[in-house]
HTML snippet that shows the backbone in 3Dmol.js (N, CA, C, O; Angstrom):
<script src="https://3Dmol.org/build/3Dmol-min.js"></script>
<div id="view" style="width:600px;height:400px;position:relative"></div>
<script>
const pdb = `
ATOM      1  N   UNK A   1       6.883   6.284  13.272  1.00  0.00           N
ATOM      2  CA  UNK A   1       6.633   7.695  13.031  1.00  0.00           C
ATOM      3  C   UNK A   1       5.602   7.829  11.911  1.00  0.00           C
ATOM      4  O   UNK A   1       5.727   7.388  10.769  1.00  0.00           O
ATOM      5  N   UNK A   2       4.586   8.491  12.398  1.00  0.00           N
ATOM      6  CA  UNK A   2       3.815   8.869  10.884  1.00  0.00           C
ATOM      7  C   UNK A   2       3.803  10.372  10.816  1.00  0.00           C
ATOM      8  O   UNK A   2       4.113  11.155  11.714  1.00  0.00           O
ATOM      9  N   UNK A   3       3.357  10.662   9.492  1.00  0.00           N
ATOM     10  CA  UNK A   3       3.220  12.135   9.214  1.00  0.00           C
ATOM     11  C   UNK A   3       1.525  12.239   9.047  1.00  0.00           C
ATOM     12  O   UNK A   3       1.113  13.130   8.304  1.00  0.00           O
ATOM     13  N   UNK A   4       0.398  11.232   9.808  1.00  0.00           N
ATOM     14  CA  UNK A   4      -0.450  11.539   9.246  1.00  0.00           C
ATOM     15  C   UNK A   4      -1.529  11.636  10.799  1.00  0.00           C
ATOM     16  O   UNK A   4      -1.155  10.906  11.717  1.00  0.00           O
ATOM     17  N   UNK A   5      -2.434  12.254  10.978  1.00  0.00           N
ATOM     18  CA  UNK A   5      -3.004  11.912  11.671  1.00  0.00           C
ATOM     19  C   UNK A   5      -3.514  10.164  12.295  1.00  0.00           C
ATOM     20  O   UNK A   5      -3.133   9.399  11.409  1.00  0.00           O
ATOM     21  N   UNK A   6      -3.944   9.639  13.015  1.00  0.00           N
ATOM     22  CA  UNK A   6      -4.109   8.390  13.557  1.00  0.00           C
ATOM     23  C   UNK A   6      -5.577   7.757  12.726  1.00  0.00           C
ATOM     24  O   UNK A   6      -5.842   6.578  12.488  1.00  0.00           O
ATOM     25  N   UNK A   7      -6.219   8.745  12.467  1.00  0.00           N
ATOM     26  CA  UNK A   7      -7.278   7.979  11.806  1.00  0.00           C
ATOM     27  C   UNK A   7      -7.179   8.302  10.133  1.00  0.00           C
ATOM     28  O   UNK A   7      -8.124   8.261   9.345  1.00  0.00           O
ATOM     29  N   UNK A   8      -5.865   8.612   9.844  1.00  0.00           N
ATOM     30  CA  UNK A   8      -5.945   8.357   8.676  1.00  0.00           C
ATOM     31  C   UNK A   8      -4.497   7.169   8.658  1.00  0.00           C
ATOM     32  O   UNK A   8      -4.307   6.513   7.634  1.00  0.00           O
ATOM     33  N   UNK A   9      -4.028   7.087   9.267  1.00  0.00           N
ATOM     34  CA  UNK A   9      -2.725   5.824   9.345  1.00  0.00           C
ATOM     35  C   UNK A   9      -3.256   5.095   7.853  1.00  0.00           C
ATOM     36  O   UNK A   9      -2.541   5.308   6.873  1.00  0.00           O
ATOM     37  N   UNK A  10      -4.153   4.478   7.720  1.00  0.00           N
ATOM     38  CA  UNK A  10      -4.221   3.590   6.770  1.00  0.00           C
ATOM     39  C   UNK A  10      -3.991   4.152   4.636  1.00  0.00           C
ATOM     40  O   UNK A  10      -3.861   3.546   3.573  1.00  0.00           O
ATOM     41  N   UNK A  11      -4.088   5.987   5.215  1.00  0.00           N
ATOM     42  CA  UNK A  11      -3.728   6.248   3.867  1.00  0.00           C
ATOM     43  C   UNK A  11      -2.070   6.051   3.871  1.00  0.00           C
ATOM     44  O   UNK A  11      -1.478   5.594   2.893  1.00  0.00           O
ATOM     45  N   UNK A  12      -1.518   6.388   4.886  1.00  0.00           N
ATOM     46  CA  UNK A  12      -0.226   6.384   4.397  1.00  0.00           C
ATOM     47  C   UNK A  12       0.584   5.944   3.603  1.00  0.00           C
ATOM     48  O   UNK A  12       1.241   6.437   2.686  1.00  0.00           O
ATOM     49  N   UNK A  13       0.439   4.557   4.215  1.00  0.00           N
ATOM     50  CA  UNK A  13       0.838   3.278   2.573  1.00  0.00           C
ATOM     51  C   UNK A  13       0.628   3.598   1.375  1.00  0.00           C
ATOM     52  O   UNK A  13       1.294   3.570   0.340  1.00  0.00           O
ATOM     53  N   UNK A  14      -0.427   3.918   1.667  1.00  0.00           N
ATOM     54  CA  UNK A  14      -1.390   4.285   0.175  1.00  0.00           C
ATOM     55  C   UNK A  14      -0.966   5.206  -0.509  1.00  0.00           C
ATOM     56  O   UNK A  14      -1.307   5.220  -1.691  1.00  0.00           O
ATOM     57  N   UNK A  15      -0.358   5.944  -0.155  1.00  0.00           N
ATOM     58  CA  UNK A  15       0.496   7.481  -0.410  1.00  0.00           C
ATOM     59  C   UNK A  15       1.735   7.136  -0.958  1.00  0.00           C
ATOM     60  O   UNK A  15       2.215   7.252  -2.085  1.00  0.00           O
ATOM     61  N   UNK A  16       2.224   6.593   0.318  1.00  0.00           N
ATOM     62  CA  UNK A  16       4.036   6.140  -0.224  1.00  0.00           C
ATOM     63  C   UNK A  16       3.782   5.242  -1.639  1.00  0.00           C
ATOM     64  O   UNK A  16       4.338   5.480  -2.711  1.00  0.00           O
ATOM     65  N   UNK A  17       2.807   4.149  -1.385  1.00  0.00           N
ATOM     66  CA  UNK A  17       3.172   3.499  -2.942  1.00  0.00           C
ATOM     67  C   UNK A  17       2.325   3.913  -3.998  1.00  0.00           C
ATOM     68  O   UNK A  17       1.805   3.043  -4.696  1.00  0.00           O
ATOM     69  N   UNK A  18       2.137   4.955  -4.191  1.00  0.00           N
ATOM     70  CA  UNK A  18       1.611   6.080  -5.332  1.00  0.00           C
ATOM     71  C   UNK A  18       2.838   6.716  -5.356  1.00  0.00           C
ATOM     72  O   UNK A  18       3.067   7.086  -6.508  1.00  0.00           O
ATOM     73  N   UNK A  19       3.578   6.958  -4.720  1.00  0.00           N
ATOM     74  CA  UNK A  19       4.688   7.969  -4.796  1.00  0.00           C
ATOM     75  C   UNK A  19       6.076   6.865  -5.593  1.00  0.00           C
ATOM     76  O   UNK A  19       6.955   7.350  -6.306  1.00  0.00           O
ATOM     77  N   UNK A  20       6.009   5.863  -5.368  1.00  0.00           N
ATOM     78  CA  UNK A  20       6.798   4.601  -5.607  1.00  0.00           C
ATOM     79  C   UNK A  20       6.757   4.319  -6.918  1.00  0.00           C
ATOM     80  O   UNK A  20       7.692   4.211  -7.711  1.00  0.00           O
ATOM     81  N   UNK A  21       5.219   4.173  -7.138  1.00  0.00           N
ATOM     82  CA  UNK A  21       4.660   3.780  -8.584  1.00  0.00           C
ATOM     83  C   UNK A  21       5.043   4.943  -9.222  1.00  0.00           C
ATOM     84  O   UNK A  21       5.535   4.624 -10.304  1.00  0.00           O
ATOM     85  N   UNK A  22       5.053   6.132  -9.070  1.00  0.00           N
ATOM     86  CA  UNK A  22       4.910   7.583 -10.203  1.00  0.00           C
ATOM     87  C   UNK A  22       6.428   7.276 -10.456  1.00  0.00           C
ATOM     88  O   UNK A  22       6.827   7.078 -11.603  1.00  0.00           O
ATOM     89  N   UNK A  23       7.260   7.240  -9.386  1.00  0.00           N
ATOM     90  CA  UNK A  23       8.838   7.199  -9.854  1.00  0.00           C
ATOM     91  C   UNK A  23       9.223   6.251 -10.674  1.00  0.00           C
ATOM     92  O   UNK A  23      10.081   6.453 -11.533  1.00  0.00           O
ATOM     93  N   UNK A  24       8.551   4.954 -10.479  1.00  0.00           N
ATOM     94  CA  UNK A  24       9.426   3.513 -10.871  1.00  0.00           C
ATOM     95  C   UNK A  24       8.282   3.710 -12.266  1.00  0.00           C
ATOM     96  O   UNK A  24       8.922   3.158 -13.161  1.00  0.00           O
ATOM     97  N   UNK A  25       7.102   4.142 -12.835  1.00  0.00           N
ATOM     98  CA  UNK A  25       6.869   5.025 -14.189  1.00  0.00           C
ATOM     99  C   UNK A  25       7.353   5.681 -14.756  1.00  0.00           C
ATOM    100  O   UNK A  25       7.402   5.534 -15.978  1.00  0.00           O
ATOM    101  N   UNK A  26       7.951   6.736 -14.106  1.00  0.00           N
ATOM    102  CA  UNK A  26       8.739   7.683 -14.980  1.00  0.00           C
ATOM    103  C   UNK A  26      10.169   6.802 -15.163  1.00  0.00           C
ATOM    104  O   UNK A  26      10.599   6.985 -16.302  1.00  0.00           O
ATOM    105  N   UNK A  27      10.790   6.151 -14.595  1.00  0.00           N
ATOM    106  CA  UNK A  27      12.078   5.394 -14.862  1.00  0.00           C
ATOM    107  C   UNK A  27      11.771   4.539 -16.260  1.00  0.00           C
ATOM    108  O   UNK A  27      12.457   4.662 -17.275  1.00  0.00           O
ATOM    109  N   UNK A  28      10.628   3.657 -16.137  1.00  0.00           N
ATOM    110  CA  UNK A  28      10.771   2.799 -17.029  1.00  0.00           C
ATOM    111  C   UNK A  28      10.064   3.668 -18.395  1.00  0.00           C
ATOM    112  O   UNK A  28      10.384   3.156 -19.468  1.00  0.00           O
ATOM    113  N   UNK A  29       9.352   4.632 -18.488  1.00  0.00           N
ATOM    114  CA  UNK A  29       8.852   5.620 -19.497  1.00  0.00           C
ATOM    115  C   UNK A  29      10.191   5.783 -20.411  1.00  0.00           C
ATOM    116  O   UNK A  29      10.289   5.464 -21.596  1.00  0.00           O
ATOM    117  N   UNK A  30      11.388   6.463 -19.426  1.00  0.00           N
ATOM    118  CA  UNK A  30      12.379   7.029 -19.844  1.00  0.00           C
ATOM    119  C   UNK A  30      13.299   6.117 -20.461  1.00  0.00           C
ATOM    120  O   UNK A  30      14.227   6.300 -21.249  1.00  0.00           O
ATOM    121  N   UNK A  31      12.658   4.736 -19.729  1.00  0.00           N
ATOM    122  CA  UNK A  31      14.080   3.917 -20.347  1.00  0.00           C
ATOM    123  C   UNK A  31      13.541   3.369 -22.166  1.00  0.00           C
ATOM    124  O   UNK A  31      14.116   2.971 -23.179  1.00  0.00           O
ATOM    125  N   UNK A  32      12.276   3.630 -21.780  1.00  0.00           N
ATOM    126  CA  UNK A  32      11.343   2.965 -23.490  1.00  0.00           C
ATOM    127  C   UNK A  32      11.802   3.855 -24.388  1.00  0.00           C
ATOM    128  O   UNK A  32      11.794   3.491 -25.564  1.00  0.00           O
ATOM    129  N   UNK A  33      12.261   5.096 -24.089  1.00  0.00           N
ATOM    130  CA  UNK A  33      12.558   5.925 -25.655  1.00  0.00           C
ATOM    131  C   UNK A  33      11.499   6.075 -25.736  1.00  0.00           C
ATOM    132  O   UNK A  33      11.200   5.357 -26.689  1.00  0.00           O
ATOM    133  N   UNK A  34      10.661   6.516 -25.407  1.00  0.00           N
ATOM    134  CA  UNK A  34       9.152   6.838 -26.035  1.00  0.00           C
ATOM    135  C   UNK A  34       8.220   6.262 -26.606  1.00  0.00           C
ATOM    136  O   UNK A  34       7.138   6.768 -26.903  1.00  0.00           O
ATOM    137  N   UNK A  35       8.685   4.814 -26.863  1.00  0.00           N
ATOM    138  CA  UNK A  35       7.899   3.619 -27.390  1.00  0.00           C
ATOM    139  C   UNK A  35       6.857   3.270 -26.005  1.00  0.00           C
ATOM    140  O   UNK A  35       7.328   2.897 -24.930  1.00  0.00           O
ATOM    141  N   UNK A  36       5.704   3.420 -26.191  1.00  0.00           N
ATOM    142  CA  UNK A  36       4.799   3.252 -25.306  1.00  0.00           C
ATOM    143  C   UNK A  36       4.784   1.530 -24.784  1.00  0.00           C
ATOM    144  O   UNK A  36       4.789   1.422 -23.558  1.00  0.00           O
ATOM    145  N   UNK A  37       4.766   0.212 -25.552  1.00  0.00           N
ATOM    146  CA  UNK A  37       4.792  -0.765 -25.147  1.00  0.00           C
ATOM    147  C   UNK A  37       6.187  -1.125 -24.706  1.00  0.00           C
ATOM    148  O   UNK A  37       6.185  -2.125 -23.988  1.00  0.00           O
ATOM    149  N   UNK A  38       7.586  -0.514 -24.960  1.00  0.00           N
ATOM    150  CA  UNK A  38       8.823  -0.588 -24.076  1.00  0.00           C
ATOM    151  C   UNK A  38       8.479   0.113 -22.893  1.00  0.00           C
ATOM    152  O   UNK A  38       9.049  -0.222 -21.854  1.00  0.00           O
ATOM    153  N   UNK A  39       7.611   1.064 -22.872  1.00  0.00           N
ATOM    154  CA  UNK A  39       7.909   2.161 -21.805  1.00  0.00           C
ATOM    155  C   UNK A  39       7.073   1.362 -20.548  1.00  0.00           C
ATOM    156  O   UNK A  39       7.468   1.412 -19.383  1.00  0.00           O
ATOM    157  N   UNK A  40       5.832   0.604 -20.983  1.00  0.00           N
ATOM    158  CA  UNK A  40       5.000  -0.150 -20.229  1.00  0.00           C
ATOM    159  C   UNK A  40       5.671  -1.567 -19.628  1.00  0.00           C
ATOM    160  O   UNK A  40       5.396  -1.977 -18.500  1.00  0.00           O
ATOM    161  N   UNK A  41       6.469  -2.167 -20.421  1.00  0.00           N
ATOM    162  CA  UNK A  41       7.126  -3.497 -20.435  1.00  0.00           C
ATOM    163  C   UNK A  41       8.439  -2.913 -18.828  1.00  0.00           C
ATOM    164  O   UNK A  41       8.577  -3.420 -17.715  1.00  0.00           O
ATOM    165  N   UNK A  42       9.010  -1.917 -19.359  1.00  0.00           N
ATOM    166  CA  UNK A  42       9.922  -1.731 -18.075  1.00  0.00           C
ATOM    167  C   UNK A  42       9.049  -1.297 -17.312  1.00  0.00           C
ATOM    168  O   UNK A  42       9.462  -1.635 -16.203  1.00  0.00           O
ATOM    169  N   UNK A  43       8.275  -0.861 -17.200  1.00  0.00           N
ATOM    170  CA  UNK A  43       7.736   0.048 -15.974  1.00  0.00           C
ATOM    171  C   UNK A  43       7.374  -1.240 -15.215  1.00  0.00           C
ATOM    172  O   UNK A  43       7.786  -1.523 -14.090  1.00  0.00           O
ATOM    173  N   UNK A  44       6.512  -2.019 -16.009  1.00  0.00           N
ATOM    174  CA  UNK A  44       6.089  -3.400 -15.117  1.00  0.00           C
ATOM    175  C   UNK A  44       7.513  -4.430 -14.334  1.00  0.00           C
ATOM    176  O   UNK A  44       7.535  -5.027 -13.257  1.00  0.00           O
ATOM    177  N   UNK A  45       8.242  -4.334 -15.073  1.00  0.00           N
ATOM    178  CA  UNK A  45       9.481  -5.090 -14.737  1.00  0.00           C
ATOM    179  C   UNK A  45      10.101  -4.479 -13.434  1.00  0.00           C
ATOM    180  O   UNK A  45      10.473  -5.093 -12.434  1.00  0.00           O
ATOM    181  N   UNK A  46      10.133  -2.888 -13.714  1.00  0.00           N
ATOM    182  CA  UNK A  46      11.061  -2.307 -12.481  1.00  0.00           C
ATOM    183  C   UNK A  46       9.995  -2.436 -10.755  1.00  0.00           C
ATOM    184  O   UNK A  46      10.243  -2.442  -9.550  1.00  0.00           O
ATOM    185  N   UNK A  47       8.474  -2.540 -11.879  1.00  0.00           N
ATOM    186  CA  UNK A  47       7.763  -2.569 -10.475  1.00  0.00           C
ATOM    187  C   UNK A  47       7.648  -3.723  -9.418  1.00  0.00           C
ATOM    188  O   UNK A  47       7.299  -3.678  -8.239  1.00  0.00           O
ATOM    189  N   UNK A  48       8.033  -4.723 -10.170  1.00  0.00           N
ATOM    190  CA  UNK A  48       8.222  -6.169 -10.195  1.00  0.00           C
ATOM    191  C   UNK A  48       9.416  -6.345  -9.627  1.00  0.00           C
ATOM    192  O   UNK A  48       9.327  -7.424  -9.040  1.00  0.00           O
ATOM    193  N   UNK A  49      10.506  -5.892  -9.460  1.00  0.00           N
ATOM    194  CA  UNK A  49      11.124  -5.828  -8.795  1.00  0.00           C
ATOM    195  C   UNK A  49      11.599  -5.159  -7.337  1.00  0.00           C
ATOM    196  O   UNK A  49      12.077  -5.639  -6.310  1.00  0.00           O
ATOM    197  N   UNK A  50      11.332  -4.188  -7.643  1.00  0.00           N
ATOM    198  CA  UNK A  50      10.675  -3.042  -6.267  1.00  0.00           C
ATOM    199  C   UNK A  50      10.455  -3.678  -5.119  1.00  0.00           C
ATOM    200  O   UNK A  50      11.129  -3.754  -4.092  1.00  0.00           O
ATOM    201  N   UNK A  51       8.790  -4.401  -5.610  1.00  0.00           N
ATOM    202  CA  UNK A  51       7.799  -4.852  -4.774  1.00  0.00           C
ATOM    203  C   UNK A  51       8.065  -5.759  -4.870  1.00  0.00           C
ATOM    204  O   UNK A  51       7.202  -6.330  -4.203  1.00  0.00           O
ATOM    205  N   UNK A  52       8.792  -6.606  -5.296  1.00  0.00           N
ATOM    206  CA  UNK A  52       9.754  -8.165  -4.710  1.00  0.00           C
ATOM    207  C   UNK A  52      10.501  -7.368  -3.828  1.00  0.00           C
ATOM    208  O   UNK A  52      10.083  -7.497  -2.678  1.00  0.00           O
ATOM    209  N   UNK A  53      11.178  -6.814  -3.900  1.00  0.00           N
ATOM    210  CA  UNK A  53      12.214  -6.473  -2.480  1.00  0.00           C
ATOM    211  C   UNK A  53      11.428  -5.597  -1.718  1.00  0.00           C
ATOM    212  O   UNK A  53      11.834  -5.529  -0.558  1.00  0.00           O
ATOM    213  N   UNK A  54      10.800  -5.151  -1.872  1.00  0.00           N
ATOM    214  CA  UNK A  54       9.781  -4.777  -0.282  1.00  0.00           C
ATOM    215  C   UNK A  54       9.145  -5.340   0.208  1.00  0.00           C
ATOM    216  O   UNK A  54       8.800  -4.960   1.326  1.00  0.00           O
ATOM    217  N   UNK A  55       8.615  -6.574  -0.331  1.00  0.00           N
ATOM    218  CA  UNK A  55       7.595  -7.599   0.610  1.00  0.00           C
ATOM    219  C   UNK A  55       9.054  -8.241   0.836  1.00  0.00           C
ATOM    220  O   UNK A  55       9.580  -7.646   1.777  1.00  0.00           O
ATOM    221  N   UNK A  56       9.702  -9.005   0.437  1.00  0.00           N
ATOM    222  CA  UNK A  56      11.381  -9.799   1.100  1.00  0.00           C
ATOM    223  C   UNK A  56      11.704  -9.399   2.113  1.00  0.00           C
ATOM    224  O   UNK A  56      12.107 -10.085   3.053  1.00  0.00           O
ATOM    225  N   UNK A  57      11.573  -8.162   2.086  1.00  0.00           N
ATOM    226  CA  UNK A  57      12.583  -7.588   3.193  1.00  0.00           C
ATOM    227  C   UNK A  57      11.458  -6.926   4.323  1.00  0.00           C
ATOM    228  O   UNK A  57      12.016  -6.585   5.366  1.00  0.00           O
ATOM    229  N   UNK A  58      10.447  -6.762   4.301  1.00  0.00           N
ATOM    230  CA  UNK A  58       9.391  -6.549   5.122  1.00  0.00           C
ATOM    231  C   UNK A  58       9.068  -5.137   5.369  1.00  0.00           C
ATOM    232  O   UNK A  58       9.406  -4.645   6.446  1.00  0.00           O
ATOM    233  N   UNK A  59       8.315  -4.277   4.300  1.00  0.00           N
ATOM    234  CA  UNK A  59       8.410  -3.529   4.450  1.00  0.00           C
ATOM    235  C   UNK A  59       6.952  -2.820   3.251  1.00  0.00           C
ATOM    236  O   UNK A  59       6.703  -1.799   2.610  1.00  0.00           O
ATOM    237  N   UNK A  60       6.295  -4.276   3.571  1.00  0.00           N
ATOM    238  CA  UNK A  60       5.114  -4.390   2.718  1.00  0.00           C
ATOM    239  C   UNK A  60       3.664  -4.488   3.592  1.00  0.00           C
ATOM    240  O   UNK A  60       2.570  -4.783   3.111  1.00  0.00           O
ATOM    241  N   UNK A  61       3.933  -4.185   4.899  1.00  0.00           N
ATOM    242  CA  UNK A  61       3.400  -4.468   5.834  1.00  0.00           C
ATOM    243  C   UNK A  61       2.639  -3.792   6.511  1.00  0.00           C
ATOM    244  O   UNK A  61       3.262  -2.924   7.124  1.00  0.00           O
ATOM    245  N   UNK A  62       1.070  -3.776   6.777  1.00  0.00           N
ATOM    246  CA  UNK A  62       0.359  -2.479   7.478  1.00  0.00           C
ATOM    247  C   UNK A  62      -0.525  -3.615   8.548  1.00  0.00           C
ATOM    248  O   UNK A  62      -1.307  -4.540   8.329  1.00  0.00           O
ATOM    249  N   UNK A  63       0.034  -3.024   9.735  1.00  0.00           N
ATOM    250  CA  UNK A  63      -1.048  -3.829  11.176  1.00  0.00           C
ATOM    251  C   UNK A  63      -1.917  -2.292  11.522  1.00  0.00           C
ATOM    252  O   UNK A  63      -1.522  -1.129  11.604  1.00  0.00           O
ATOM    253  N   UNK A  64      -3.015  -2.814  11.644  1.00  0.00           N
ATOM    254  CA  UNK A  64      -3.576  -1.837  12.449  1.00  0.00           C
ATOM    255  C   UNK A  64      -4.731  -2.924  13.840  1.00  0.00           C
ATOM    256  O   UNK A  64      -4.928  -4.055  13.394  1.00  0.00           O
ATOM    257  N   UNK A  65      -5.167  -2.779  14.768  1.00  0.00           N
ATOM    258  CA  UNK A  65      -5.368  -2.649  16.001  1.00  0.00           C
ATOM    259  C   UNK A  65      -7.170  -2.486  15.668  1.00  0.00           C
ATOM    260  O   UNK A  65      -7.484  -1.413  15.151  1.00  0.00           O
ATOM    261  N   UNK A  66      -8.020  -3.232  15.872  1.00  0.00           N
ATOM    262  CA  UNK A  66      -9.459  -2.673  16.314  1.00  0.00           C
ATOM    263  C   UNK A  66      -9.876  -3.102  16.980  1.00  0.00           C
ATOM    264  O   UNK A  66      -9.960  -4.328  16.902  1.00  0.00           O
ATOM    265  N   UNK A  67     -10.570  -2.239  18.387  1.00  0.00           N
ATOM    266  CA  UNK A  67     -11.115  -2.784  19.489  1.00  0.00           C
ATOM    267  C   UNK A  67     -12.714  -2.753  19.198  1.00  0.00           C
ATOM    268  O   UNK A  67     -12.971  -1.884  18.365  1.00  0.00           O
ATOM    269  N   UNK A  68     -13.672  -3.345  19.578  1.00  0.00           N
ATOM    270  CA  UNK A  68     -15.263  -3.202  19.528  1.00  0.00           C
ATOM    271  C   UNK A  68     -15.602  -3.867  20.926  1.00  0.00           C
ATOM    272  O   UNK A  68     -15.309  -4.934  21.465  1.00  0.00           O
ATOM    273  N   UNK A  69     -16.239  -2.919  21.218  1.00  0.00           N
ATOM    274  CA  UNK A  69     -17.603  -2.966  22.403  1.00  0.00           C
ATOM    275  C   UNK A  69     -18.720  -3.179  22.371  1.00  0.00           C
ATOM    276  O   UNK A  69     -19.317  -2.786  21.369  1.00  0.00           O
ATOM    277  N   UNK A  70     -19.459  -3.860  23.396  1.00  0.00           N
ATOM    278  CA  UNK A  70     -20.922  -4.091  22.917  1.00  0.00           C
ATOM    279  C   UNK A  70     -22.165  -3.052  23.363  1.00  0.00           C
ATOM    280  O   UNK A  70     -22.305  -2.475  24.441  1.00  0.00           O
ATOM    281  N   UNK A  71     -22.885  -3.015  22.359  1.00  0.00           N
ATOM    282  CA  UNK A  71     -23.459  -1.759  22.223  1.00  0.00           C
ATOM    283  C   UNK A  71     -24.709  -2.101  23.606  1.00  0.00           C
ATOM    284  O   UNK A  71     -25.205  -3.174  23.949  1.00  0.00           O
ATOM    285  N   UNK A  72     -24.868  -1.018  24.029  1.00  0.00           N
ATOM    286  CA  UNK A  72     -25.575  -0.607  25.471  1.00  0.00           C
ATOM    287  C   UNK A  72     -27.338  -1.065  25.448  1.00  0.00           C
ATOM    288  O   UNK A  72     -28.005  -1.383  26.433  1.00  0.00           O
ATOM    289  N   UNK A  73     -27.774  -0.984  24.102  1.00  0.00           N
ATOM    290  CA  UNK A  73     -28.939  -1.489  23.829  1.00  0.00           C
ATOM    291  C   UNK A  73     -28.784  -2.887  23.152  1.00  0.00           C
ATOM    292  O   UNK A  73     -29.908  -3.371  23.018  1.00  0.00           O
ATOM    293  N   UNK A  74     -28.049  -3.514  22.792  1.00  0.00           N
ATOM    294  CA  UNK A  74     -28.097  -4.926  22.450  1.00  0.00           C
ATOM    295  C   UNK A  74     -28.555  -5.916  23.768  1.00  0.00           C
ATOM    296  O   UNK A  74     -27.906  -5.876  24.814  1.00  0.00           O
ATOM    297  N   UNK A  75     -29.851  -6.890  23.590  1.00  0.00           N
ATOM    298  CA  UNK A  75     -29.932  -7.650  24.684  1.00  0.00           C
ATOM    299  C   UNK A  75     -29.044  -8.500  24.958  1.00  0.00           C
ATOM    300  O   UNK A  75     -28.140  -8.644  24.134  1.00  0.00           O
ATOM    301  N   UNK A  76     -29.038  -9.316  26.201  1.00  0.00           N
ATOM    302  CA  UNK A  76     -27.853  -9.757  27.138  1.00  0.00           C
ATOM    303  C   UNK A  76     -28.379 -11.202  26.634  1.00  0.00           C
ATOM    304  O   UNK A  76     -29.608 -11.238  26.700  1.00  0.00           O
ATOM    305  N   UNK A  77     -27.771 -12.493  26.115  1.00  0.00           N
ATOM    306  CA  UNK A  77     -28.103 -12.893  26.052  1.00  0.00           C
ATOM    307  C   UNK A  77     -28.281 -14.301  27.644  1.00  0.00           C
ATOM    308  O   UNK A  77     -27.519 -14.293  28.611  1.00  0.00           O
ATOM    309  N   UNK A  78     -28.747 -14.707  27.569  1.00  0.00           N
ATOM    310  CA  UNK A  78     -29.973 -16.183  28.434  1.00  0.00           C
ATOM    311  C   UNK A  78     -28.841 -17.075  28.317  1.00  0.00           C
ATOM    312  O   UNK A  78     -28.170 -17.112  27.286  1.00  0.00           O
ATOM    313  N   UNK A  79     -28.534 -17.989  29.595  1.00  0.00           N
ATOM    314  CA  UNK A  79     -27.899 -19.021  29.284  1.00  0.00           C
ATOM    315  C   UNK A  79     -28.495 -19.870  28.743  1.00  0.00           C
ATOM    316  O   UNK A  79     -29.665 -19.528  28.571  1.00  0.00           O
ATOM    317  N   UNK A  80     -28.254 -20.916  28.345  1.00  0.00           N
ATOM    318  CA  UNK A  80     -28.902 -22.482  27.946  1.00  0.00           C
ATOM    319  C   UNK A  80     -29.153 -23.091  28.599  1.00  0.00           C
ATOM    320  O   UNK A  80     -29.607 -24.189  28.277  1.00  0.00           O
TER     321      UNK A  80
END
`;
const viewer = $3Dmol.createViewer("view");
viewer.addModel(pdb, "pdb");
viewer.setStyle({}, {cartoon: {color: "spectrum"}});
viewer.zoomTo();
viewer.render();
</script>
């Protein structure tokens, strides 16, 4: 299921883990007390974990499909 049109499929990912990252930021922000290098230290840790269990479990994963044709003015090539 996507929510996106077909020729944009490839933002989607791109979306969800911006949306992933802003949350698993604000978690580890909150857990620093306001200390900017705690707040950075968890944020990296929780992300680090996250994205260990989403590539594990498979869910880190984007296939996409491209077909190409040969163009109508390209010459044909000559056997040998």
């Amino acid at each position: 299921m996507h929510f996106l049109p077909e020729q944009y499929a490839w933002f989607e990912p791109v979306l969800i883990a911006a949306i992933v990252v802003f949350v698993i930021d604000l978690i580890g922000n909150t857990i620093g007390f306001g200390n900017r290098f705690v707040g950075a230290l968890m944020s990296a840790i929780l992300f680090a974990v996250v994205f260990g269990a989403l590539v594990y479990f498979g869910y880190g994963s984007v296939s996409m499909q491209v077909t190409t044709t040969p163009s109508a003015t390209a010459p044909a090539q000559a056997p040998k």
